[in-house]
C-alpha positions in Angstrom: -6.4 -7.6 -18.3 -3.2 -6.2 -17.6 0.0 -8.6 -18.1 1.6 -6.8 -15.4 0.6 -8.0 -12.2 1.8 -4.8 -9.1 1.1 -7.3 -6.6 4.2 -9.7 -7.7 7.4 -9.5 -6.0 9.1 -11.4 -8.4 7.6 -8.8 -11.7 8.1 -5.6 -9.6 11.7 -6.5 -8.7 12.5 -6.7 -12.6 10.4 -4.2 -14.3 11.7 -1.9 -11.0 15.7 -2.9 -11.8 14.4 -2.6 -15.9 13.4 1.1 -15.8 16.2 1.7 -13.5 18.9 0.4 -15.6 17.3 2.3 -18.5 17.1 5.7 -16.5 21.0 5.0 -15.7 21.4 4.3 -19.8 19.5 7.5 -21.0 18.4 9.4 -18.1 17.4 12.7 -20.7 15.6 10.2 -22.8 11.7 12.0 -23.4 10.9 7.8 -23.6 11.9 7.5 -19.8 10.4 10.6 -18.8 7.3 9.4 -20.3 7.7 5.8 -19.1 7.9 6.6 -15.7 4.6 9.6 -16.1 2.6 6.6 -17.1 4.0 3.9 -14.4 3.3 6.6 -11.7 -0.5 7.0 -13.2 -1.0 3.5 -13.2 0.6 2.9 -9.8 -1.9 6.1 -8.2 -4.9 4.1 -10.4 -4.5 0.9 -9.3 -4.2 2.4 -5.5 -7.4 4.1 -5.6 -9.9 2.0 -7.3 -8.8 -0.4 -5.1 -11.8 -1.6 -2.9 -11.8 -3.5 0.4 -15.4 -4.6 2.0 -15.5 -3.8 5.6 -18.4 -5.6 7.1 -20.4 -3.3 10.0 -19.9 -4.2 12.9 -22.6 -6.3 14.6 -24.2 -9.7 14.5 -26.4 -10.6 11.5 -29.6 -11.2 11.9 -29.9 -15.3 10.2 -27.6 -17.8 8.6 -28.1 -16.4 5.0 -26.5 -13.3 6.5 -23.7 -15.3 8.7 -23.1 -16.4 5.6 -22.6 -13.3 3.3 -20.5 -12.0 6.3 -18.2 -14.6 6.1 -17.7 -14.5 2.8 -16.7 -10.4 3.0 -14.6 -11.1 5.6 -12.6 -13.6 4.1 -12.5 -11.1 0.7 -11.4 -8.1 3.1 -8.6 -10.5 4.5 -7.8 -11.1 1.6 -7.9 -7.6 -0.8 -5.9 -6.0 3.3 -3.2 -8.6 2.1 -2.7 -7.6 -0.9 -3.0 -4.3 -0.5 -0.2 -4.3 2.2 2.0 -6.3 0.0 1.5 -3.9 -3.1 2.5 -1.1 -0.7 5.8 -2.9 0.8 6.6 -3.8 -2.8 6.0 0.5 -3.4 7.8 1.3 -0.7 10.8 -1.3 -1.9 11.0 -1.4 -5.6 9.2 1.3 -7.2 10.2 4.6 -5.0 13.9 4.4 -6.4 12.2 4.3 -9.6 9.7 6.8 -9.5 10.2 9.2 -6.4 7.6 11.2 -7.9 5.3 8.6 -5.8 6.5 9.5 -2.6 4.0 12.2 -1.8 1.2 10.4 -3.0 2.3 7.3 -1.0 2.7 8.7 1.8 -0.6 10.4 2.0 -2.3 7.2 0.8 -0.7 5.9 3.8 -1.9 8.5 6.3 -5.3 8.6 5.3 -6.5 5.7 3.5 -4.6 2.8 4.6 -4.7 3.7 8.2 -8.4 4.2 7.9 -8.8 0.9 6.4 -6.9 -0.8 9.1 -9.0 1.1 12.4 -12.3 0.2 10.1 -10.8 -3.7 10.4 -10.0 -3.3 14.0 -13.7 -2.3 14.9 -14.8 -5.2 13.3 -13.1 -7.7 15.0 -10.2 -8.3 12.5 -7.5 -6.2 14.5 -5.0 -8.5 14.2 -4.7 -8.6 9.8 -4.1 -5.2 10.8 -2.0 -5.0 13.0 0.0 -7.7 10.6 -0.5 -5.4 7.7 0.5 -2.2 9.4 4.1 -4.1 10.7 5.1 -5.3 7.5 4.3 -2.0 5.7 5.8 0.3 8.7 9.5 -1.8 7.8 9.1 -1.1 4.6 8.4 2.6 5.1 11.2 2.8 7.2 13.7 1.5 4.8 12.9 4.5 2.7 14.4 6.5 5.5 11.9 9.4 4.9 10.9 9.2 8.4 14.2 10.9 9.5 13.3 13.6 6.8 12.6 17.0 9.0 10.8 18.0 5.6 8.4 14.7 6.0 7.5 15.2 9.6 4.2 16.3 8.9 3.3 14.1 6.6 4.5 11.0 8.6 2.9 12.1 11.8 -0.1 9.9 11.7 2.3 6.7 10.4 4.5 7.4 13.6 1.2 7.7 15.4 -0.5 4.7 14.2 3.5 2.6 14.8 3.0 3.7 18.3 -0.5 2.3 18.6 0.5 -0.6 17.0 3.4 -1.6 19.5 6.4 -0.6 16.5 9.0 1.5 16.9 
């Protein structure tokens, strides 16, 4: 496996303030050009291929199946909160790093990630949505690229979605 782990707070604080303080050091270096190429790659990677069970909506049909139900839901619980803390830690460490991201994140946002969350809310888990969606919504405002006129389009369905959710 991979010893660096995107969903620590702790590791992408310091590998974020590492490549930072190198960019600052050599900023023409072909090294850091390359170094932050691969980091962006293995950021978009680990986004996609990463795969949250959504359970269909309805009751299942014996025990054995109440059973298997459970067990996805508490693995979607749990894969939603991870995937909304990778994204804050995106949105708070790695964007001064690698602006490259911010496109990709952004439409990851729109589309995917607010997908997920109205997939969770027809099934009945509307409020680790709703969780996930205020927590990642604060960190997408701290980029400030809501108040970009040249983003507007692209954060339409994130000001939607805050809306929905009861943000502002």
């Amino acid at each position: 496996g991979n010893a660096y782990n995107l969903a620590s707070a702790k590791q992408s604080l310091s590998f974020a303030s590492f490549c930072s303080h190198l960019c600052r050091l050599r900023p023409e270096a072909r090294c850091i050009a390359q170094l932050k190429v691969r980091l962006a790659q293995y950021v978009r990677k680990f986004l996609e291929d990463m795969a949250v069970p959504i359970v269909k909506s309805g009751s299942p049909a014996s025990e054995k199946d109440s059973d298997v139900a459970e067990a996805i839901t508490y693995a979607t619980r749990g894969q939603v909160y991870r995937l909304k803390k990778l994204l804050v830690l995106m949105l708070r460490y790695w964007i001064p790093v690698l602006p490259s991201l911010r496109d990709f994140l952004l439409e990851y946002l729109s589309s995917q990630f607010l997908f997920l969350l109205s997939s969770l809310q027809a099934n009945g888990a509307a409020d680790v949505g709703k969780q996930a969606f205020g927590e990642v919504w604060l960190a997408l405002k701290e980029t400030k690229w809501l108040d970009h006129p040249d983003l507007m389009l692209q954060a339409a369905p994130m000001r939607a979605a805050a809306g929905a959710y009861g943000q502002s």
